[in-house]
C-alpha positions, 0 to 999 in steps of 0.5 A, spaced: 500 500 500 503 505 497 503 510 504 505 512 510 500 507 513 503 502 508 498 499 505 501 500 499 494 498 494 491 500 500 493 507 502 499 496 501 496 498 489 495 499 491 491 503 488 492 498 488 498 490 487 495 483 489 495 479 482 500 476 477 499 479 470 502 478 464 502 486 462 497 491 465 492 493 460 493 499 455 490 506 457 484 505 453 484 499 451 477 494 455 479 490 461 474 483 461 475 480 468 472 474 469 470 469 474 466 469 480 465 475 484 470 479 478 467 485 475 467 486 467 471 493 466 470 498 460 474 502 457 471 508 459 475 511 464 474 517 467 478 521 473 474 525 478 475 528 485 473 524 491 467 525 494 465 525 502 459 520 499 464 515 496 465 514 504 461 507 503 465 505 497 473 507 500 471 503 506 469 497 504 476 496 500 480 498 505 477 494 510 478 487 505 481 482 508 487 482 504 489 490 504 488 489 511 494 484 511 498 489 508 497 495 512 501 498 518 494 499 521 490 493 520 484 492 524 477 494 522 475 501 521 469 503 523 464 507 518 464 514 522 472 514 524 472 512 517 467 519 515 471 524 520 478 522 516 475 522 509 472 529 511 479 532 513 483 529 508 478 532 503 479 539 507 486 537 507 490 543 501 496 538 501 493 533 499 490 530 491 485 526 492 481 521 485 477 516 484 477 512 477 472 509 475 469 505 468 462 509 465 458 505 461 452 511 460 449 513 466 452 507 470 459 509 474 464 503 476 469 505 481 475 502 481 481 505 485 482 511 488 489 514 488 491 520 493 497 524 494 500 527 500 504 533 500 510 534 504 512 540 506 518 543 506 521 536 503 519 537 495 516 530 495 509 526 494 507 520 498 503 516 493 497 511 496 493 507 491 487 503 494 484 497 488 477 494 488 477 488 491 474 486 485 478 489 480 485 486 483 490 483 478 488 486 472 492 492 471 487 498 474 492 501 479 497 502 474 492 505 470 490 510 476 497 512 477 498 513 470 491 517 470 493 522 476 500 523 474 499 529 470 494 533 474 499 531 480 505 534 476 500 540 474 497 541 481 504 542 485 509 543 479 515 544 485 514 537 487 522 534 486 518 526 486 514 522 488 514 517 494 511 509 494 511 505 500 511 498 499 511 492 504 517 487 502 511 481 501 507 485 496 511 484 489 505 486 484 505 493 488 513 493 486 512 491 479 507 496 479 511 502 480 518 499 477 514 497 471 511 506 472 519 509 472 519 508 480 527 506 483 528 502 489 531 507 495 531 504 501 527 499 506 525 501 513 524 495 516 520 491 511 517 497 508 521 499 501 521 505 499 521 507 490 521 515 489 520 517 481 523 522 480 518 529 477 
């Protein structure tokens, strides 16, 4: 889960992170999953703010069994924890915050959420990537990544890089960000630090 709460597709791709593929998907080209429980994606992305009633959805992810295991925190949160962080994450002006979703008309499908911590004085980012569950392992977070990071160098163009934190036992996660430019720097314990240089 690419955070400082190390959850890298959590917060532990970690968009987003938890599945072997032989290539992620091109930017516009349709995603079939298949099997059950699986989602069937489109090719419609789209990249839109997050939103304090995407609560319910963002907390059903993070809580997933498999994001917890990788996360720093990894017990349950409940709903109204959950709405207080949202809130001031989203009042928080150092902070990017998005949402990819597939559109098919009216019918929105979220699929990972992408979040960029500023830190002050360092010229770094600290990125976090969150997956649908169901959408694992069929390349939607580097999709997401590769999405968010134009507004990113846009929105703060004195950022010097970006940071992703990676548990040592997630190796999509690490593939995901070497496979976007990301480079290994050094670990903390069994948390791997990659920077991509802006």
């Amino acid at each position: 889960m690419y955070n400082r709460a190390g959850t890298g597709f959590d917060h532990a791709d970690g968009h987003h992170r938890h599945a072997t593929e032989s290539r992620p998907p091109r930017l516009n080209e349709p995603v079939q999953t298949r099997g059950r429980g699986r989602l069937l994606v489109s090719d419609r992305y789209e990249i839109r703010p997050v939103v304090l009633s995407d609560a319910d959805v963002l907390l059903e992810w993070r809580n997933d069994a498999e994001t917890r295991r990788r996360a720093r925190t990894q017990q349950v949160i409940d709903l109204a924890d959950h709405v207080s962080w949202l809130a001031a994450a989203l009042a928080d002006e150092s902070r990017l915050y998005r949402l990819l979703v597939s559109t098919d008309g009216s019918v929105e499908l979220p699929l990972a959420s992408v979040r960029y911590d500023c830190e002050a004085g360092t010229g770094l980012a600290v990125v976090s990537i969150l997956v649908a569950p169901t959408a694992r392992g069929r390349g939607i977070g580097r999709v997401a990544l590769e999405r968010t990071l134009p507004e990113l160098r846009q929105w703060q163009p004195d950022l010097s890089a970006v940071l992703a934190v990676v548990h040592k036992d997630n190796p999509a996660s690490r593939r995901l960000f070497q496979s976007t430019g990301f480079t290994y720097r050094d670990s903390d314990g069994p948390w791997q630090n990659y920077v991509l240089a802006l």
